[in-house]
SEKOLKOL-290941 format. One line per 5 residues: number of its first residue (from 0); their letters; for each residue x, y, z of N, C-alpha, C, O. Coordinates in Angstrom, 2 decimals. Example, Ala and Ser with C-alpha at 12.3 -4.5 7.8 and 13.67 -1.06 7.14 Angstrom:
2
0) AS) 13.19:-5.69:7.80:12.30:-4.50:7.80:13.20:-3.30:7.80:14.24:-3.32:8.46 | 12.85:-2.25:7.08:13.67:-1.06:7.14:12.90:0.03:7.87:13.41:1.14:8.04
//
This chain:
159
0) XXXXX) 136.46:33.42:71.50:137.67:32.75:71.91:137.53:31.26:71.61:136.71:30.53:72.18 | 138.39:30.86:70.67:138.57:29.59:70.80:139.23:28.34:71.39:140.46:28.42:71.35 | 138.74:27.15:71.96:139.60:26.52:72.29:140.36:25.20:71.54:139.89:24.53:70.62 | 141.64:25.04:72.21:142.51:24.16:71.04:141.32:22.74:71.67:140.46:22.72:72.55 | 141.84:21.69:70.70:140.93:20.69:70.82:142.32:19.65:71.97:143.55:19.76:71.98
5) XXXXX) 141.65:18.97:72.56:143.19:18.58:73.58:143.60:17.33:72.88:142.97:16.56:72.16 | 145.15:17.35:73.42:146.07:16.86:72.80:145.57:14.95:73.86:145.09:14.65:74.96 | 146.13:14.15:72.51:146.09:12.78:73.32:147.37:12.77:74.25:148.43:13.40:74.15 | 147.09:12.20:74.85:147.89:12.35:76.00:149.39:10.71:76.11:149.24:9.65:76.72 | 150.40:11.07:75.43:150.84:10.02:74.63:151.77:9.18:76.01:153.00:9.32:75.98
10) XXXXX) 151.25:8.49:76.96:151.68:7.98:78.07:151.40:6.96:78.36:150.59:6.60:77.51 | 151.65:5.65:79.55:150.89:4.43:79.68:150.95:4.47:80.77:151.86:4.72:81.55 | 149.62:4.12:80.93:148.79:3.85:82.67:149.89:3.28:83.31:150.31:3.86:84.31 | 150.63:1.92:82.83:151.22:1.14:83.45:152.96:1.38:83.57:153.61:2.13:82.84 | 153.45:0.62:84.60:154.79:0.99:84.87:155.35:-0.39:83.98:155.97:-0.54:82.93
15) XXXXX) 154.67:-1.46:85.19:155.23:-3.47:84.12:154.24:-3.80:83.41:153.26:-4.32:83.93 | 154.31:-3.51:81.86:153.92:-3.79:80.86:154.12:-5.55:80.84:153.22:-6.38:80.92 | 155.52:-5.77:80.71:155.30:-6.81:80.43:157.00:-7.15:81.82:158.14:-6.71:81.88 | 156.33:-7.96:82.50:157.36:-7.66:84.41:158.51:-8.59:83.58:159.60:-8.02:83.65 | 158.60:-10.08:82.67:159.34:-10.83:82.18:160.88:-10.10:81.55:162.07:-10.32:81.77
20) XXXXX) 160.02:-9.02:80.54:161.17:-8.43:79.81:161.57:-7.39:80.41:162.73:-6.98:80.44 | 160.65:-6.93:80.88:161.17:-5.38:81.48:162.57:-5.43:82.61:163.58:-4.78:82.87 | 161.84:-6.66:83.04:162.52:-7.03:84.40:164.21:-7.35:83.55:165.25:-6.93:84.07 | 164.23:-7.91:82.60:165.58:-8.43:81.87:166.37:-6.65:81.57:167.36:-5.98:81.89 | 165.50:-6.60:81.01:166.19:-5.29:80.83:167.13:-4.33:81.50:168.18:-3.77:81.17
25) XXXXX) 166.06:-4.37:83.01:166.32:-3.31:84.01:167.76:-3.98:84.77:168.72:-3.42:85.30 | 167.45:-5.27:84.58:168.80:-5.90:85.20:169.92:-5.55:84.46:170.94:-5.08:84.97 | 169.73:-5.80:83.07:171.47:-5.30:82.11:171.10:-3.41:82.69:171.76:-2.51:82.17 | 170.58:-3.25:83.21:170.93:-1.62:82.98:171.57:-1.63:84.72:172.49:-0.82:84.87 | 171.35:-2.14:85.50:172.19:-2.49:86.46:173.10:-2.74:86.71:173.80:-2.12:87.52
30) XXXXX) 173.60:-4.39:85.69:174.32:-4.51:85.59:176.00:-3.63:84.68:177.20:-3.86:84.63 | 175.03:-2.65:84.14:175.99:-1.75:83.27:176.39:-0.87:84.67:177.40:-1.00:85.36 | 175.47:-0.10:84.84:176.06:0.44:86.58:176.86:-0.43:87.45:177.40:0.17:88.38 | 177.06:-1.63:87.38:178.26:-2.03:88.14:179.17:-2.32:87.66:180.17:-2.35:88.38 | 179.31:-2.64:86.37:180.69:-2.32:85.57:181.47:-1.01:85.40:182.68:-0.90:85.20
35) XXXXX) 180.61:-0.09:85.52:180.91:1.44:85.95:181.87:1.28:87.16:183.09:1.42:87.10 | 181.38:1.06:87.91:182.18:0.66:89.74:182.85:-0.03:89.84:183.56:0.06:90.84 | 183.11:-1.24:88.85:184.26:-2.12:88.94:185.15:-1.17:88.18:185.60:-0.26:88.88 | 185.44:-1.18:87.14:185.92:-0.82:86.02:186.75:0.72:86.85:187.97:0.83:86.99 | 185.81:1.68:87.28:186.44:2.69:87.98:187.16:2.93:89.03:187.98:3.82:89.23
40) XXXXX) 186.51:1.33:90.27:187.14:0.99:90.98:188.45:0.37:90.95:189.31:0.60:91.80 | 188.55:-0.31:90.10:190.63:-1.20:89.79:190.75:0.35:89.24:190.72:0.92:90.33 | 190.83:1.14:88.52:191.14:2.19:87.72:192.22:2.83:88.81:193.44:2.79:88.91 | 190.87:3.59:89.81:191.26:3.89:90.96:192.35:3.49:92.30:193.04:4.13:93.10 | 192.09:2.23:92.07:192.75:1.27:93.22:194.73:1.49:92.80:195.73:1.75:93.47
45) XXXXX) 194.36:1.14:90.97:195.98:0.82:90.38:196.50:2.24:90.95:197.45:2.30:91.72 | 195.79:3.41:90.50:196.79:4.50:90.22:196.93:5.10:92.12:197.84:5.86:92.45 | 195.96:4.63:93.09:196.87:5.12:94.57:197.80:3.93:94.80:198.76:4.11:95.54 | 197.62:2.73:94.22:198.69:1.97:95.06:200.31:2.36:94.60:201.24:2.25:95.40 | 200.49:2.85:93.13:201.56:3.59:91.83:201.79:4.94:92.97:202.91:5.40:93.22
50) XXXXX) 200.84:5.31:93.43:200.89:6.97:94.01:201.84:6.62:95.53:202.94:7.08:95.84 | 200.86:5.52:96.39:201.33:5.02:97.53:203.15:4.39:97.27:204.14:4.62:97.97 | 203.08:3.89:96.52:204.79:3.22:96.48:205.74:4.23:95.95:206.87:4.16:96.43 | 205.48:5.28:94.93:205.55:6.38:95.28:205.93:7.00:96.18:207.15:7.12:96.12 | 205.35:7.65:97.34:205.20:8.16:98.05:206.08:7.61:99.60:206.83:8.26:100.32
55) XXXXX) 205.55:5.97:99.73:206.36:5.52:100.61:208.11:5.10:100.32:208.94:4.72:101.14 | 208.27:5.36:98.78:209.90:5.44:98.14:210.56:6.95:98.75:211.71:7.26:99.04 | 209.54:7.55:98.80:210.32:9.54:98.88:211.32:9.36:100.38:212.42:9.81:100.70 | 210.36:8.51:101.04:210.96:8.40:102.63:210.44:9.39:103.42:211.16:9.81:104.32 | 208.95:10.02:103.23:208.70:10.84:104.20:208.20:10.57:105.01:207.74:9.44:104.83
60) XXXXX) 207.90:11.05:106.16:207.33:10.57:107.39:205.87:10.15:107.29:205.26:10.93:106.57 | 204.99:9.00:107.87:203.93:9.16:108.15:203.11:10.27:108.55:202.02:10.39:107.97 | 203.43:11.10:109.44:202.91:12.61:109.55:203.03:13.61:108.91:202.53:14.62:109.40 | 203.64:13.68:107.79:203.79:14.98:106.96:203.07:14.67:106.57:202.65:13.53:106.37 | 202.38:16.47:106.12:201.58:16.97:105.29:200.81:16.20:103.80:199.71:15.95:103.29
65) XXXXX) 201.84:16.10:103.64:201.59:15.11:102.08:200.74:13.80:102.18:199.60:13.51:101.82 | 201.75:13.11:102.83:200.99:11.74:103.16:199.96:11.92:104.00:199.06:11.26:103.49 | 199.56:12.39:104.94:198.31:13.04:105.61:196.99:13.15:104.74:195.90:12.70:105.09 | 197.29:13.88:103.40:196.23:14.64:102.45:195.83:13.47:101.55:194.74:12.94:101.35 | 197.27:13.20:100.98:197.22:11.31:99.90:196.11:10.27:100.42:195.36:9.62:99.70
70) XXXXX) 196.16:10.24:101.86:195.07:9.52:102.38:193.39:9.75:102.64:192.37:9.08:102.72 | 193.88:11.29:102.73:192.23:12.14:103.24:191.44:12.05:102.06:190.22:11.86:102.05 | 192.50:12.26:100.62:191.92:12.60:99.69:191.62:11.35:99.07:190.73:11.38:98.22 | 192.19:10.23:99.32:191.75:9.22:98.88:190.47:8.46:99.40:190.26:7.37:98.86 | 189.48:8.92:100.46:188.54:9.10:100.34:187.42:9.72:99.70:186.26:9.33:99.87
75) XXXXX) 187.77:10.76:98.89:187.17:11.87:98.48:186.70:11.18:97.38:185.57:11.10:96.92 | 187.98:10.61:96.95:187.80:9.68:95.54:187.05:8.75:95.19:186.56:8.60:94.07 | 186.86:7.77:96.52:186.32:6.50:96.62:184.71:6.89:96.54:183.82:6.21:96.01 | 184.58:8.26:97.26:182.96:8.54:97.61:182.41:9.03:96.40:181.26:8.81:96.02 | 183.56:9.93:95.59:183.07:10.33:94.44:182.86:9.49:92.87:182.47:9.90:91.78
80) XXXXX) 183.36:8.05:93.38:183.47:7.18:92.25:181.99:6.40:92.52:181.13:6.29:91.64 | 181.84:5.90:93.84:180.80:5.57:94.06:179.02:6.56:93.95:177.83:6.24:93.86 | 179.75:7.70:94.00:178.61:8.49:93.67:177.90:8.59:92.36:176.70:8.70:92.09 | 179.26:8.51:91.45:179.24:8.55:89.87:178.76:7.29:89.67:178.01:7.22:88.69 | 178.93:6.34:90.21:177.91:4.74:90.00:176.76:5.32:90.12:176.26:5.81:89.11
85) XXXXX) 176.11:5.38:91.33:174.93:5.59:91.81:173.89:6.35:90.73:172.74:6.10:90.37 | 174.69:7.23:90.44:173.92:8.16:89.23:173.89:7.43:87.75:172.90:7.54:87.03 | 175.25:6.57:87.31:174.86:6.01:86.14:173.96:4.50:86.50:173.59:3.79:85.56 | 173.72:4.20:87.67:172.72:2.91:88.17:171.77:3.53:87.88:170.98:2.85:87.21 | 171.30:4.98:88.14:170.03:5.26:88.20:169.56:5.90:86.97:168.42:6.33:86.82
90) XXXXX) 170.55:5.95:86.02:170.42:6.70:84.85:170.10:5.99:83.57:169.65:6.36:82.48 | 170.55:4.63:84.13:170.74:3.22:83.43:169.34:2.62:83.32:168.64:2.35:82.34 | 169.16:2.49:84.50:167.78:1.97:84.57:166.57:2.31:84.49:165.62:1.55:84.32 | 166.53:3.85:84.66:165.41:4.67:84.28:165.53:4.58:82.25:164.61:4.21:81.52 | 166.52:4.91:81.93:166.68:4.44:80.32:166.22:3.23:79.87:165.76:3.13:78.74
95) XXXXX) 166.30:2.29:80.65:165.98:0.60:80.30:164.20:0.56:80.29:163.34:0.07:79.56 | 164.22:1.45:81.65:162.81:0.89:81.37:161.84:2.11:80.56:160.62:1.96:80.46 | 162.43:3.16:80.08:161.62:3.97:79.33:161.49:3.09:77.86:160.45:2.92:77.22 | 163.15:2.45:77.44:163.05:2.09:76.28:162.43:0.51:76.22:161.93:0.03:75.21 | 162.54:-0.10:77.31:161.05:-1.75:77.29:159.78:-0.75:77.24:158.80:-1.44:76.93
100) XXXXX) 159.44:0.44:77.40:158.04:0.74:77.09:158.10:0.87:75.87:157.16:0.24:75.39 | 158.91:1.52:74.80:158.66:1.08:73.78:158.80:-0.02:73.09:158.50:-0.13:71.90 | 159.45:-1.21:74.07:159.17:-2.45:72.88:158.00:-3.33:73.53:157.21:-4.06:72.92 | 158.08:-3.09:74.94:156.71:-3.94:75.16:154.73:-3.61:75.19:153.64:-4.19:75.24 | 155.40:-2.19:75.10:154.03:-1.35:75.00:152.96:-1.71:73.72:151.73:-1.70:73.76
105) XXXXX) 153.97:-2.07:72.44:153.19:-1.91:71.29:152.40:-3.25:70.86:151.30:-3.49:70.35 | 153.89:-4.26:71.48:153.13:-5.88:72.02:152.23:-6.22:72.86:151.90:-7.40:73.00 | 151.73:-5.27:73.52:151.15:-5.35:74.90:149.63:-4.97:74.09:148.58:-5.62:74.08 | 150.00:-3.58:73.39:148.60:-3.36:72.89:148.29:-3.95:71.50:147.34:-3.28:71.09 | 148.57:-4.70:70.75:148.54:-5.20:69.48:148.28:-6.60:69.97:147.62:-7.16:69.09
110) XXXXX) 148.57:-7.65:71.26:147.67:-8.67:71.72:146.38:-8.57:72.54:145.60:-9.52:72.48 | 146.00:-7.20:73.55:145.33:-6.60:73.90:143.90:-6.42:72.57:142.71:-6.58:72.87 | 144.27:-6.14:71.46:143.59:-5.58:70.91:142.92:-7.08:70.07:141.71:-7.25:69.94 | 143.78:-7.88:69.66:143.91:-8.98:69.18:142.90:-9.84:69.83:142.00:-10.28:69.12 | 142.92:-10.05:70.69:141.94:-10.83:72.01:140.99:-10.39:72.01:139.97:-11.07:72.06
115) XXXXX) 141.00:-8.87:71.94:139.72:-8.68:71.83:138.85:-8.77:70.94:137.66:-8.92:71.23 | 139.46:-8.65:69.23:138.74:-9.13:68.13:138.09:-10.76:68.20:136.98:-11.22:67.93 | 139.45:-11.42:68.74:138.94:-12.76:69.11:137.42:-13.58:69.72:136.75:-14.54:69.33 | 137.33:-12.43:71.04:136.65:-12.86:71.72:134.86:-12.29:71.53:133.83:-12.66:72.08 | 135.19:-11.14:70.40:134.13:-10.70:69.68:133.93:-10.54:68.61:134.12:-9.44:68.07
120) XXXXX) 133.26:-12.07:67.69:133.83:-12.06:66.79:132.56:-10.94:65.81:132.13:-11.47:64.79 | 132.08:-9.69:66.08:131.35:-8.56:65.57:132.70:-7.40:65.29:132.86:-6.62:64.35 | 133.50:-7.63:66.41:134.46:-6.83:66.89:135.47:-5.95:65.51:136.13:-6.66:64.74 | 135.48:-5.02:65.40:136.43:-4.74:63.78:137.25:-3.32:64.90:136.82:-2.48:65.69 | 138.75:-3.75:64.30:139.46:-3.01:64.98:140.86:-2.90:63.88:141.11:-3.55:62.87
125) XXXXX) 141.66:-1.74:64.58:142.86:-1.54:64.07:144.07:-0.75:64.92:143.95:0.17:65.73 | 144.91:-1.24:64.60:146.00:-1.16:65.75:146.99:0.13:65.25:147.53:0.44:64.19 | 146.92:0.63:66.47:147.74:2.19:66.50:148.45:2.62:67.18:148.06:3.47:67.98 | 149.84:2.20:67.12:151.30:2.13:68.32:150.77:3.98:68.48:150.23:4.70:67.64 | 151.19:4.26:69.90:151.97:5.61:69.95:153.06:6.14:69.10:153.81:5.48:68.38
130) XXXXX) 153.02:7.50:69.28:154.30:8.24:68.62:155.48:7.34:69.20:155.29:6.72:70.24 | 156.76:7.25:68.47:157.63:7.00:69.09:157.81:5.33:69.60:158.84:4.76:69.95 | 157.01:5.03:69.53:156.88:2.93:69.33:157.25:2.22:68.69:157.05:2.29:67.48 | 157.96:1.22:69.28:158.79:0.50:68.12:157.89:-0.46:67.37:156.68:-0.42:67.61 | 158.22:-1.06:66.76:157.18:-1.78:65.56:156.29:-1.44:65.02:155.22:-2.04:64.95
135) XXXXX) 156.64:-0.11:64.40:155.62:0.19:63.54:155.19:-0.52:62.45:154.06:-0.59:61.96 | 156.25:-1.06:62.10:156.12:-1.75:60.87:155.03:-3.52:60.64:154.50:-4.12:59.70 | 155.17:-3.68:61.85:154.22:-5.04:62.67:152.69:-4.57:62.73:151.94:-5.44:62.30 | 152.13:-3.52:63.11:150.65:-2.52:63.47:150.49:-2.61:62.09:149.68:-3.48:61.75 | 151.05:-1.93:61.15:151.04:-2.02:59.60:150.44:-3.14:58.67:149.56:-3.18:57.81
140) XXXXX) 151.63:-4.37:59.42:151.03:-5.40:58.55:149.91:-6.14:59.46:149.24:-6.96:58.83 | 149.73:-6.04:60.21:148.41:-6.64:60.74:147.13:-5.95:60.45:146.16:-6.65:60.18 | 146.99:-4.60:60.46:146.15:-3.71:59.90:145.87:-3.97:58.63:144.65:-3.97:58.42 | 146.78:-4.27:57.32:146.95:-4.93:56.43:146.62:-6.43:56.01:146.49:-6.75:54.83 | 146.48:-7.47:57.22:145.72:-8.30:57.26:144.39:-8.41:57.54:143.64:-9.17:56.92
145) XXXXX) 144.00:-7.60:58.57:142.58:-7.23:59.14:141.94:-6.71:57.90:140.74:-6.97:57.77 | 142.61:-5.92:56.86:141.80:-5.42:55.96:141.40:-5.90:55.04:140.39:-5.62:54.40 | 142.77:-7.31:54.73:142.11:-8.04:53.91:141.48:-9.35:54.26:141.36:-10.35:53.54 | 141.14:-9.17:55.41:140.05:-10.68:56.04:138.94:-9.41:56.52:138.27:-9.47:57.55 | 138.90:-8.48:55.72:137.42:-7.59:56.30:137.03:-7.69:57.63:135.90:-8.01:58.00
150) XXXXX) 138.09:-7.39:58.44:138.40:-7.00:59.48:137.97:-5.71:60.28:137.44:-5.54:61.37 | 138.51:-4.75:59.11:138.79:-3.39:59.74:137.63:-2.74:58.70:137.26:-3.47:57.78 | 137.14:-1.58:58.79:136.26:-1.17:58.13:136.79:-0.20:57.14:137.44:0.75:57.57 | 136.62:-0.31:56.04:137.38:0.65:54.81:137.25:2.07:55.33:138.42:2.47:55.37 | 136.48:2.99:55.74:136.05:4.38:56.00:137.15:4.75:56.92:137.65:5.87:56.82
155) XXXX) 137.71:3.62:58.10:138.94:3.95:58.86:140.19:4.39:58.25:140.76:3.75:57.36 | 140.76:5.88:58.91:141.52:5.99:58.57:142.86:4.90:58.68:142.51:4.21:59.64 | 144.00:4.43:58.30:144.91:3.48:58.85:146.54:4.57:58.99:147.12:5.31:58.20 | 146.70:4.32:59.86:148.12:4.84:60.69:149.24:4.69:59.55:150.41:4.99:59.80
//
């Protein structure tokens, strides 16, 4: 029986890579969730007050049926608009900060790695974003510099 050889495990220890940008981020993804709630809220507001003048034109009584429900249900609305925020707040911002891991992750480890050549100068290294990381094209050309300041060791494979 054989076993598979295990898979790298393509994740980061860390939540704030980098707290500056992430933090920018997570705020526009917030702030998109409350434009959701404004935006739905006047939406909402125009078409009961159209419904209400409406309604108070027919001449029916405060206690009928109708106007009774127009009101009940106009709670229903308010809770369910605010609910639909809540979920695109949280849908928003979990997106923001999956996608700052890919832009700060690859910066994070490409100065990480950098420092460390620095600070040893025996040190020969080469930089290797995760699947799915943005700047690939940046790992590339620095790998590409390292190789030609004999940096990196020829026998390495390069990404």
């Amino acid at each position: 029986m054989s076993q598979e050889p295990a898979k790298e495990v393509n994740r980061r220890g860390q939540i704030w890579i980098s707290p500056r940008v992430q933090s920018y981020m997570l705020i526009h993804g917030i702030i998109f969730g409350a434009y959701f709630l404004i935006i739905f809220g006047i939406a909402e507001f125009f078409f009961f007050e159209k419904f209400k003048t409406g309604l108070e034109a027919s001449g029916l009584p405060a206690n009928h049926e109708l106007v009774r429900y127009f009101y009940d249900y106009q709670w229903v609305k308010v809770l369910f608009i605010v609910g639909c925020s809540m979920v695109v707040l949280l849908v928003s911002t979990l997106q923001m900060l999956y996608v700052s891991h890919r832009i700060c992750g690859p910066i994070y480890k490409m100065t990480k790695i950098m420092d460390e050549m620095a600070s040893k100068p025996d040190k020969q290294g080469e930089i290797r974003f995760r699947e799915r990381d943005f700047f690939e094209e940046l790992a590339d050309a620095a790998n590409r510099l390292f190789s030609k300041y004999k940096l990196v060791p020829k026998d390495e494979p390069k990404s």
